[in-house]
PyMOL Python script that loads the backbone (N, CA, C, O; Angstrom):
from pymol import cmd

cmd.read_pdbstr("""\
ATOM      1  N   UNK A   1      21.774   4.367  30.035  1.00  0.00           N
ATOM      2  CA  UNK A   1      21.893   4.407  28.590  1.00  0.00           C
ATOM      3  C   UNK A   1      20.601   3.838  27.992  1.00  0.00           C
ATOM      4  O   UNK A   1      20.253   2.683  28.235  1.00  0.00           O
ATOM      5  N   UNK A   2      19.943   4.608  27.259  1.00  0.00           N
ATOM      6  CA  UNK A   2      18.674   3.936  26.757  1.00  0.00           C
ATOM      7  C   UNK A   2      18.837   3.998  25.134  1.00  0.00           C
ATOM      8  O   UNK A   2      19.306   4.958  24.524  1.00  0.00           O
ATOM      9  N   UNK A   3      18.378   2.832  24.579  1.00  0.00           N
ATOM     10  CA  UNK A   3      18.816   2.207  23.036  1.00  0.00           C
ATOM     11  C   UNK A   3      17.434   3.140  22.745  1.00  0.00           C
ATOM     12  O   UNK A   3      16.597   3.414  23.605  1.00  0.00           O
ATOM     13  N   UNK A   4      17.400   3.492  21.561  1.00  0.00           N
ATOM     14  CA  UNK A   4      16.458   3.516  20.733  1.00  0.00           C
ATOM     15  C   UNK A   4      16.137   2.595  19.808  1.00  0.00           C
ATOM     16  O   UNK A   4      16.888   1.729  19.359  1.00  0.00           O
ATOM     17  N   UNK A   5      14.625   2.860  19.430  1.00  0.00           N
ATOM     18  CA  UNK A   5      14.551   1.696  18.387  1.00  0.00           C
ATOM     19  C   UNK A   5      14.342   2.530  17.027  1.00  0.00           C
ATOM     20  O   UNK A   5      14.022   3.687  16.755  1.00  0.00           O
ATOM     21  N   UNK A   6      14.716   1.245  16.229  1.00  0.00           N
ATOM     22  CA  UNK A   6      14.780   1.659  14.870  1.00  0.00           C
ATOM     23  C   UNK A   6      13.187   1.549  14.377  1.00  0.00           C
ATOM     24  O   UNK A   6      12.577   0.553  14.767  1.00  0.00           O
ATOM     25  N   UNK A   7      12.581   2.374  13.664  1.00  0.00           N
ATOM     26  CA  UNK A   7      11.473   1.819  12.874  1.00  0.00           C
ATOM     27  C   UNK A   7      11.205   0.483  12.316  1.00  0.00           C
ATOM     28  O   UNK A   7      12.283   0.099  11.862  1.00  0.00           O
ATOM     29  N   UNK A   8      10.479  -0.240  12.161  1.00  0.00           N
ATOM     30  CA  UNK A   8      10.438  -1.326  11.906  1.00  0.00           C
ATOM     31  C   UNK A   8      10.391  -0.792   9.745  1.00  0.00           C
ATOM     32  O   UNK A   8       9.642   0.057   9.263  1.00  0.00           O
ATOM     33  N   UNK A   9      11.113  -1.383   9.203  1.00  0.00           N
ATOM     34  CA  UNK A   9      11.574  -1.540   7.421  1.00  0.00           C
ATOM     35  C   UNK A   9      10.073  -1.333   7.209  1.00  0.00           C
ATOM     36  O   UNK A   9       9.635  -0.184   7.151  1.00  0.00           O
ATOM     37  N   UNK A  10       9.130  -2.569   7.071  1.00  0.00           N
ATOM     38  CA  UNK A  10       7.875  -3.056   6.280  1.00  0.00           C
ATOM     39  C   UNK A  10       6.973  -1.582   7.242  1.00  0.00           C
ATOM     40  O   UNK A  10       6.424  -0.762   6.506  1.00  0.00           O
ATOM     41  N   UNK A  11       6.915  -1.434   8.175  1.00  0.00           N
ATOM     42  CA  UNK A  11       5.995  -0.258   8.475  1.00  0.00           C
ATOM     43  C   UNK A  11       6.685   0.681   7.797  1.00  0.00           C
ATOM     44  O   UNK A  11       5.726   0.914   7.063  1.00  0.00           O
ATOM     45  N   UNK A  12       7.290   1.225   7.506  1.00  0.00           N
ATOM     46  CA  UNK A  12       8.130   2.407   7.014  1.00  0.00           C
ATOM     47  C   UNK A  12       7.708   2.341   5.453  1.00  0.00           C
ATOM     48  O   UNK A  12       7.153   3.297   4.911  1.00  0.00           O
ATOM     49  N   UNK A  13       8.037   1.042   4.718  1.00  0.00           N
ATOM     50  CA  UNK A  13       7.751   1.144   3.395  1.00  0.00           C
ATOM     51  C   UNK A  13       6.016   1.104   3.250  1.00  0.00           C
ATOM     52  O   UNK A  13       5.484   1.532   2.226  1.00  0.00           O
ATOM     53  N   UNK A  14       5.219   0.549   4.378  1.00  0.00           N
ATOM     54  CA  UNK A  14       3.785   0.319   3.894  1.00  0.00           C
ATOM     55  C   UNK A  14       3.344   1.523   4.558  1.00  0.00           C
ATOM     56  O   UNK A  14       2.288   1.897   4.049  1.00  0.00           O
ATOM     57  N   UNK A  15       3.624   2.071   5.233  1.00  0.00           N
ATOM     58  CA  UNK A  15       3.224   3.753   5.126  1.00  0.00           C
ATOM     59  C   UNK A  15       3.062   4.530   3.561  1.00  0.00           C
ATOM     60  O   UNK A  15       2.129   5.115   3.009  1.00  0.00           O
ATOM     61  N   UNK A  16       4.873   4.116   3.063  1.00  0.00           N
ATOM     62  CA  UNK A  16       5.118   4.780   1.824  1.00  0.00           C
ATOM     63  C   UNK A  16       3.966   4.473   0.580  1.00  0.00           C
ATOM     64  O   UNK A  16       3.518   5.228  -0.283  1.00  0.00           O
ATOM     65  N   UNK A  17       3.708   3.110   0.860  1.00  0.00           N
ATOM     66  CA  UNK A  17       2.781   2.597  -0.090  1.00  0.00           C
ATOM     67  C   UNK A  17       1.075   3.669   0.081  1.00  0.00           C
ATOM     68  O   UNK A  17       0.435   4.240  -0.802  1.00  0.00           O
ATOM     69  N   UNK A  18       0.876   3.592   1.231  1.00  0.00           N
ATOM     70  CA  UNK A  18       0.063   3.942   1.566  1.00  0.00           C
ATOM     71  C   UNK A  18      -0.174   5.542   1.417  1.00  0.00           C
ATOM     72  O   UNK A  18      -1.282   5.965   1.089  1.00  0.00           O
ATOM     73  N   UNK A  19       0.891   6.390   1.667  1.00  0.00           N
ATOM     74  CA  UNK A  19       0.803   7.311   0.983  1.00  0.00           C
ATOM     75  C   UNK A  19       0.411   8.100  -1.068  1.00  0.00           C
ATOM     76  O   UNK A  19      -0.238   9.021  -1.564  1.00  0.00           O
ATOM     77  N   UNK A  20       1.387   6.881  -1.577  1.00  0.00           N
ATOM     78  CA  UNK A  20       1.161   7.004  -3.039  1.00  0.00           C
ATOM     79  C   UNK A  20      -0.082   6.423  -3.324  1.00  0.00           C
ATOM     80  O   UNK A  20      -0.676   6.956  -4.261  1.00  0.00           O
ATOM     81  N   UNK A  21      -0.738   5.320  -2.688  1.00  0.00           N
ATOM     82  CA  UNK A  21      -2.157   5.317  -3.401  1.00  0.00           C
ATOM     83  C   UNK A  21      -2.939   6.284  -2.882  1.00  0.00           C
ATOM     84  O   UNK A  21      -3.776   6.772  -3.641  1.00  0.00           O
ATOM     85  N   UNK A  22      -2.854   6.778  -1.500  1.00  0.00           N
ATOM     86  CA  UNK A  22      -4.223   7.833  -1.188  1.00  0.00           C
ATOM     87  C   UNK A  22      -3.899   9.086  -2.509  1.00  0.00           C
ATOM     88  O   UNK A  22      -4.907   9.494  -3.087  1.00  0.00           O
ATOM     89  N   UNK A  23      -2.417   9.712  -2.994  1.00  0.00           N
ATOM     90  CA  UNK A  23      -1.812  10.406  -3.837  1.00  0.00           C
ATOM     91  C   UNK A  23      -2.858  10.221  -5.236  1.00  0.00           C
ATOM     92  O   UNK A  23      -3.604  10.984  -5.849  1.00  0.00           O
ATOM     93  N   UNK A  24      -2.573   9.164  -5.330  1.00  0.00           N
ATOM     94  CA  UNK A  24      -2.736   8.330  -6.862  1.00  0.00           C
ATOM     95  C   UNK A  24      -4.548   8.275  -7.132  1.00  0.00           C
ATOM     96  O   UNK A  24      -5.377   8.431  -8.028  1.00  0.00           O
ATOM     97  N   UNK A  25      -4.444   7.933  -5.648  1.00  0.00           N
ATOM     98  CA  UNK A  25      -6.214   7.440  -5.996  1.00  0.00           C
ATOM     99  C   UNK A  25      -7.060   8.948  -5.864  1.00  0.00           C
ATOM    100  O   UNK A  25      -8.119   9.198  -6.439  1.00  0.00           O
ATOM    101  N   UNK A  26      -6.437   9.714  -5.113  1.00  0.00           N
ATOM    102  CA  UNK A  26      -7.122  10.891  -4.843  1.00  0.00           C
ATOM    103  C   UNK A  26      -7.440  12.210  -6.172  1.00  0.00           C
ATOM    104  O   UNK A  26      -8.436  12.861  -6.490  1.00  0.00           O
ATOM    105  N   UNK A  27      -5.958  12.138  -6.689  1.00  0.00           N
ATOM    106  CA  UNK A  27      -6.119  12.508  -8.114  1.00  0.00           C
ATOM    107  C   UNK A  27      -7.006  12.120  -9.169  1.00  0.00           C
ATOM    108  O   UNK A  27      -7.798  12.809  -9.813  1.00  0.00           O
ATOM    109  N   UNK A  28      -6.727  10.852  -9.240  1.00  0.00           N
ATOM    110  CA  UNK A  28      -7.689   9.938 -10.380  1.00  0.00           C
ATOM    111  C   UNK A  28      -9.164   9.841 -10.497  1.00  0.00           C
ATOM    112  O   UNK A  28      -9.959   9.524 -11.381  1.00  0.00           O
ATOM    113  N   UNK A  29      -9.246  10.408  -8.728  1.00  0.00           N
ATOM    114  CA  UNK A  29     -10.992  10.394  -8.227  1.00  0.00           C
ATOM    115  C   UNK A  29     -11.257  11.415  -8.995  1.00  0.00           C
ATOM    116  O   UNK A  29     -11.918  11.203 -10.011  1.00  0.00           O
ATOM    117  N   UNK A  30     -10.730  12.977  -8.639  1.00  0.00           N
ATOM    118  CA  UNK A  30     -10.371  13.905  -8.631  1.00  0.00           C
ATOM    119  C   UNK A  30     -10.523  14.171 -10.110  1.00  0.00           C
ATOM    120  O   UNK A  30     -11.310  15.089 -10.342  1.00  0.00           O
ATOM    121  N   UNK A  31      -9.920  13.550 -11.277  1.00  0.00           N
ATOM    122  CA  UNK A  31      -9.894  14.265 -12.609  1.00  0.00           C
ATOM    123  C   UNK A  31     -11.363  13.495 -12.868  1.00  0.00           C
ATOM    124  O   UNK A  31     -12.356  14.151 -13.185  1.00  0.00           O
ATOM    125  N   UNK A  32     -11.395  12.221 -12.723  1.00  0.00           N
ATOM    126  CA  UNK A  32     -13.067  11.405 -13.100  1.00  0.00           C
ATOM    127  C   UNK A  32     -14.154  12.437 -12.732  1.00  0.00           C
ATOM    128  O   UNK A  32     -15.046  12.626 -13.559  1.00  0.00           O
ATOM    129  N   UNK A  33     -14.172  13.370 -11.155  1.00  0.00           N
ATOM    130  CA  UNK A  33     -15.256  14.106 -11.244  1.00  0.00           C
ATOM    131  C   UNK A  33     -15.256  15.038 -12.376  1.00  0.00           C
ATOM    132  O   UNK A  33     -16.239  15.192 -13.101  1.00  0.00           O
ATOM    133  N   UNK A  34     -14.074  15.697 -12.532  1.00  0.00           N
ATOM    134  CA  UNK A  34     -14.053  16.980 -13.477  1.00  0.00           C
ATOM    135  C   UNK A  34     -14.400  16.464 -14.559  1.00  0.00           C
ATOM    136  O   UNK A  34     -15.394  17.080 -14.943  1.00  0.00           O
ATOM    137  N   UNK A  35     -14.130  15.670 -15.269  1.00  0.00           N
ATOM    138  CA  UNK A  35     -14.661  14.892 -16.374  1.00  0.00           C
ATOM    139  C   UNK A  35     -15.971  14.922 -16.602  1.00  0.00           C
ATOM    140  O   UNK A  35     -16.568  15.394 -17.570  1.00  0.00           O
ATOM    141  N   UNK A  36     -16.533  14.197 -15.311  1.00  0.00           N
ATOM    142  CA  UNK A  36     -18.731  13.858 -15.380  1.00  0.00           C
ATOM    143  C   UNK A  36     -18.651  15.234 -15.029  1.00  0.00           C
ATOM    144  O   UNK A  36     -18.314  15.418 -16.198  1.00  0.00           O
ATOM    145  N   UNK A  37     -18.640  16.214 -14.609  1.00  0.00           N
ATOM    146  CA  UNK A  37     -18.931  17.442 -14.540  1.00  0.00           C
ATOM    147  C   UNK A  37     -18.772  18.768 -15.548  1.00  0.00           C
ATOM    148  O   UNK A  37     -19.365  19.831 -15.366  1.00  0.00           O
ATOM    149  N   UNK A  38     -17.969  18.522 -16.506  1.00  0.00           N
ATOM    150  CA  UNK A  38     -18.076  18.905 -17.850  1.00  0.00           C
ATOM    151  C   UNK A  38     -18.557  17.826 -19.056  1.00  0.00           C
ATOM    152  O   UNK A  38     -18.530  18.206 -20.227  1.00  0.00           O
ATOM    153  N   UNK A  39     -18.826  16.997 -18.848  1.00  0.00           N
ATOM    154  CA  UNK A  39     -19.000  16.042 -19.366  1.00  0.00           C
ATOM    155  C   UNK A  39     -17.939  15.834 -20.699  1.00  0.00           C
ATOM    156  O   UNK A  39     -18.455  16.128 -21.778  1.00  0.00           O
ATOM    157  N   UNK A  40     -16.720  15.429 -20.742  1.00  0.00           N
ATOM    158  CA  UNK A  40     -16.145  15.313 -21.751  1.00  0.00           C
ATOM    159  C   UNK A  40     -15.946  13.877 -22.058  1.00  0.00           C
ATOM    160  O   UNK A  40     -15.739  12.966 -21.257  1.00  0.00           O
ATOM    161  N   UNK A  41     -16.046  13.821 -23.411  1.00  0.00           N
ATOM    162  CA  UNK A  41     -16.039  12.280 -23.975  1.00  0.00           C
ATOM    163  C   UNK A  41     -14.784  11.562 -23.463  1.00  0.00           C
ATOM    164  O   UNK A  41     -14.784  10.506 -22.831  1.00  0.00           O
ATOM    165  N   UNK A  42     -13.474  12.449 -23.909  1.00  0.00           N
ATOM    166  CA  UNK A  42     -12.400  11.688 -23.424  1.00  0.00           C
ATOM    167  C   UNK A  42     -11.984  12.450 -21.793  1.00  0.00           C
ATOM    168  O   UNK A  42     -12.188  13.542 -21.263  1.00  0.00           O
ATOM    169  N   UNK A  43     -11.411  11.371 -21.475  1.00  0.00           N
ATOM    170  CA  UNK A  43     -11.128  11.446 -20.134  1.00  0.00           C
ATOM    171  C   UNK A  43      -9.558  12.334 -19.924  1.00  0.00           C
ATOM    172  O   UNK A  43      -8.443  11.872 -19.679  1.00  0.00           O
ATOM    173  N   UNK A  44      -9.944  13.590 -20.106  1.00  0.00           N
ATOM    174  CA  UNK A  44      -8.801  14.255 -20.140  1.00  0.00           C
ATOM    175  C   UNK A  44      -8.240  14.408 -18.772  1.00  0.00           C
ATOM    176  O   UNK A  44      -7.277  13.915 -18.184  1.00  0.00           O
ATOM    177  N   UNK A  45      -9.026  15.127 -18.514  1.00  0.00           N
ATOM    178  CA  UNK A  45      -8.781  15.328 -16.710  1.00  0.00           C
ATOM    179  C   UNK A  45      -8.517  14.559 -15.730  1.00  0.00           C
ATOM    180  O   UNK A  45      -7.977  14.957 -14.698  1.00  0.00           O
ATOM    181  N   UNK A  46      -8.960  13.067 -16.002  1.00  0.00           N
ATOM    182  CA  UNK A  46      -8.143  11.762 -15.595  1.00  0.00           C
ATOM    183  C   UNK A  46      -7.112  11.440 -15.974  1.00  0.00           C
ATOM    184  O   UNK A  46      -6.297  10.879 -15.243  1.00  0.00           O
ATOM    185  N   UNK A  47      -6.929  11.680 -17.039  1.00  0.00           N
ATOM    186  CA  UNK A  47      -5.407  11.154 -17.249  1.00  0.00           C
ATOM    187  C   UNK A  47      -4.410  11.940 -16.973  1.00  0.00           C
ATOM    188  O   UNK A  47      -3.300  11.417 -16.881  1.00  0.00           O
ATOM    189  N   UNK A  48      -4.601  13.972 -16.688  1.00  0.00           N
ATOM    190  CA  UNK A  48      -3.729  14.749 -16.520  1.00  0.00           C
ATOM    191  C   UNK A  48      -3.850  15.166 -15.244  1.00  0.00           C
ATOM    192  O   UNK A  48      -3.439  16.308 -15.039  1.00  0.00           O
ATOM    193  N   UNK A  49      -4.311  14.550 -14.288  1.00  0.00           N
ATOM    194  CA  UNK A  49      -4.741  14.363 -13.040  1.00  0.00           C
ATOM    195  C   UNK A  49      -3.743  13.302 -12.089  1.00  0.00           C
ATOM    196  O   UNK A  49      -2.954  13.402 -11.150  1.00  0.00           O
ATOM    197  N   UNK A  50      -4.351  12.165 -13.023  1.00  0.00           N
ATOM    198  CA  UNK A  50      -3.683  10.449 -12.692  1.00  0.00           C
ATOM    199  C   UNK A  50      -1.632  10.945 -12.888  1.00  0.00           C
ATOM    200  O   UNK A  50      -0.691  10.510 -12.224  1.00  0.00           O
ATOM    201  N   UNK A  51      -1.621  11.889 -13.956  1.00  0.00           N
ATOM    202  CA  UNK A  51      -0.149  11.933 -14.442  1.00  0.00           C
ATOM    203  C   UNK A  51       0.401  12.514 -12.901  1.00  0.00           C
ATOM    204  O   UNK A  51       1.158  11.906 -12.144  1.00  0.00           O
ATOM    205  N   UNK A  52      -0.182  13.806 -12.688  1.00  0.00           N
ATOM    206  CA  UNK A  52       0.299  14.694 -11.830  1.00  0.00           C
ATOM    207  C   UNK A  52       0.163  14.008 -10.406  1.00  0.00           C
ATOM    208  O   UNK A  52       0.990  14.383  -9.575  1.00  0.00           O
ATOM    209  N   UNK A  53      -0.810  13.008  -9.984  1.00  0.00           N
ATOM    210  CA  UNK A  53      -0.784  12.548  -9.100  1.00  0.00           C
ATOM    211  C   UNK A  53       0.753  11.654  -8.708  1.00  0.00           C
ATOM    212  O   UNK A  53       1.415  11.706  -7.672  1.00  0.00           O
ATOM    213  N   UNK A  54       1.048  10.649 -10.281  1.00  0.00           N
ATOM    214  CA  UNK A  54       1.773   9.877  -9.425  1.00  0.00           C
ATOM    215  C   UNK A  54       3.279  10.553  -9.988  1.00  0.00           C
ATOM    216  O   UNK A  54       4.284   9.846 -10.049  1.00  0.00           O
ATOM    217  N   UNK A  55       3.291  11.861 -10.346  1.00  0.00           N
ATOM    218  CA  UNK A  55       4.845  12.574  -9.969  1.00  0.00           C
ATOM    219  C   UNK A  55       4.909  12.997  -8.963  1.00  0.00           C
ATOM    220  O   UNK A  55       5.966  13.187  -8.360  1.00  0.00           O
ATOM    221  N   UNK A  56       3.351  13.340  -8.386  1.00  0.00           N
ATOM    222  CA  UNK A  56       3.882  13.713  -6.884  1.00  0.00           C
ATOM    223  C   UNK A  56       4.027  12.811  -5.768  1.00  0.00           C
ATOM    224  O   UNK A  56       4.419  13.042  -4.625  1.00  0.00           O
ATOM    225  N   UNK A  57       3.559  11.518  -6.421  1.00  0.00           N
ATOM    226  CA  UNK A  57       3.500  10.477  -5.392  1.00  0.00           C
ATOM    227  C   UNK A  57       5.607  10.313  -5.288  1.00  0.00           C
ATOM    228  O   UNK A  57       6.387  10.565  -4.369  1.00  0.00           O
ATOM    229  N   UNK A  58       5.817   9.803  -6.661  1.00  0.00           N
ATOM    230  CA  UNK A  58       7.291   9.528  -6.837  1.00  0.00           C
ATOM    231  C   UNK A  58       8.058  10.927  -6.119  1.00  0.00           C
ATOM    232  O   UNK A  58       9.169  10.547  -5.750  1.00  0.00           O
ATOM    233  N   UNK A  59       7.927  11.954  -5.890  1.00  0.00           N
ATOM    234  CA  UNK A  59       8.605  13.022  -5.475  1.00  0.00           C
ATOM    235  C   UNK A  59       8.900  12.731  -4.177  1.00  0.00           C
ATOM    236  O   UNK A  59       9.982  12.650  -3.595  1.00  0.00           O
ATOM    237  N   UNK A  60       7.011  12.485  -3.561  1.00  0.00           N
ATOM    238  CA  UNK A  60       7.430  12.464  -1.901  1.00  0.00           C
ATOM    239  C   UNK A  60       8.056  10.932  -1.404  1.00  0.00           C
ATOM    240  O   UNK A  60       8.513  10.796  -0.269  1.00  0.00           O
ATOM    241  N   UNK A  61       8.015   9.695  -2.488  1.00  0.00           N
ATOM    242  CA  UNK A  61       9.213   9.049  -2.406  1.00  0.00           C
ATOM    243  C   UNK A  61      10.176   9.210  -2.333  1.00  0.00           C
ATOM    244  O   UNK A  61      10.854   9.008  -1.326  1.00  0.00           O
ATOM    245  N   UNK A  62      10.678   9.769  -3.730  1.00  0.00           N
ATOM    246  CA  UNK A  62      12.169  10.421  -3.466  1.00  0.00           C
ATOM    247  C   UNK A  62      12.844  10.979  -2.470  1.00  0.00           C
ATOM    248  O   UNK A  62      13.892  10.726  -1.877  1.00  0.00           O
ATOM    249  N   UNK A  63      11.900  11.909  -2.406  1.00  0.00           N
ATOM    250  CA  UNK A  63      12.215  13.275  -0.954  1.00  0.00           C
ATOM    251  C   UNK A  63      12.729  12.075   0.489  1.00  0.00           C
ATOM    252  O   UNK A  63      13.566  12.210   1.382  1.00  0.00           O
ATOM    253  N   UNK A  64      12.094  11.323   0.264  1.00  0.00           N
ATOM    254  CA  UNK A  64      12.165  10.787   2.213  1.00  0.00           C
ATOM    255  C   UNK A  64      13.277   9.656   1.613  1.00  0.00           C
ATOM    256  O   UNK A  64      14.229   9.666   2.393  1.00  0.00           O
ATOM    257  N   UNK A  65      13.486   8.799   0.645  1.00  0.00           N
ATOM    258  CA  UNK A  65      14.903   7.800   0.331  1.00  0.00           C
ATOM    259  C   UNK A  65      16.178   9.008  -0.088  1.00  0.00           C
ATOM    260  O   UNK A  65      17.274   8.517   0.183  1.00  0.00           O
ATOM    261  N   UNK A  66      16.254   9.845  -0.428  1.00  0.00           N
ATOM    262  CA  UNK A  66      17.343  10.452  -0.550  1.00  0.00           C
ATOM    263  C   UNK A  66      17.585  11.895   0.442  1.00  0.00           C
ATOM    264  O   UNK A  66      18.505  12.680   0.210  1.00  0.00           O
ATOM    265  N   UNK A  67      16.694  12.063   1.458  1.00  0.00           N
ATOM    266  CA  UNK A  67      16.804  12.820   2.782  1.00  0.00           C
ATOM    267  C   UNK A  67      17.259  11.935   3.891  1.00  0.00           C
ATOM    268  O   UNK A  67      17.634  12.382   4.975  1.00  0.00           O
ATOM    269  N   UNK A  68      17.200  10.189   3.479  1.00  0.00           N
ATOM    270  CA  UNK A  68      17.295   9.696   4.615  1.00  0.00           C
ATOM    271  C   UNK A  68      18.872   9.386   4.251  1.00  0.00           C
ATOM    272  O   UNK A  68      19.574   8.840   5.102  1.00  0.00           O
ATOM    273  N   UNK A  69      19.344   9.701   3.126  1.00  0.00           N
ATOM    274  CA  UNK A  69      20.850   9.362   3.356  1.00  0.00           C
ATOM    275  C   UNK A  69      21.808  10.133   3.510  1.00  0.00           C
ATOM    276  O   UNK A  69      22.983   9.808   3.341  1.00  0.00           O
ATOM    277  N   UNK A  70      21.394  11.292   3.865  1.00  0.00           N
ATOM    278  CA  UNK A  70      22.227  12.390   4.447  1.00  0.00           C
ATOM    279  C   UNK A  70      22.652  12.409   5.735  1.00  0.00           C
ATOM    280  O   UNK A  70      23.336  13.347   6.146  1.00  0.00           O
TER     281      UNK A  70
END
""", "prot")
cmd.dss("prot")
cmd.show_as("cartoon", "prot")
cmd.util.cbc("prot")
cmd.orient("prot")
């Protein structure tokens, strides 16, 4: 009979963490270039960038806390 092990909690959630900032930060990089590259005064593309980043960050949260309780 061989036990399995459970994931360890704090690796599991600091993955999660770790996922939403590469998410978060990657976007935010992401609209800042488009920004200096059209050069627009306001930072549009950062902020509608930064938005879309962290719904998708919260999604692929969601997705894995409410897949894991099935």
């Amino acid at each position: 009979m061989t036990l399995q092990k459970q994931p360890n909690q704090f690796i599991k959630y600091s993955n999660l963490f770790f996922q939403m900032a590469v998410i978060i930060g990657f976007s935010a990089w992401g609209g800042n270039k488009l920004d200096s590259y059209f050069k627009n005064n306001t930072p549009v593309f950062t902020i509608i960038l930064s938005l879309l980043g962290i719904a998708a960050a919260l999604y692929i949260v969601l997705k894995d806390f409410i897949g894991k309780k099935k």
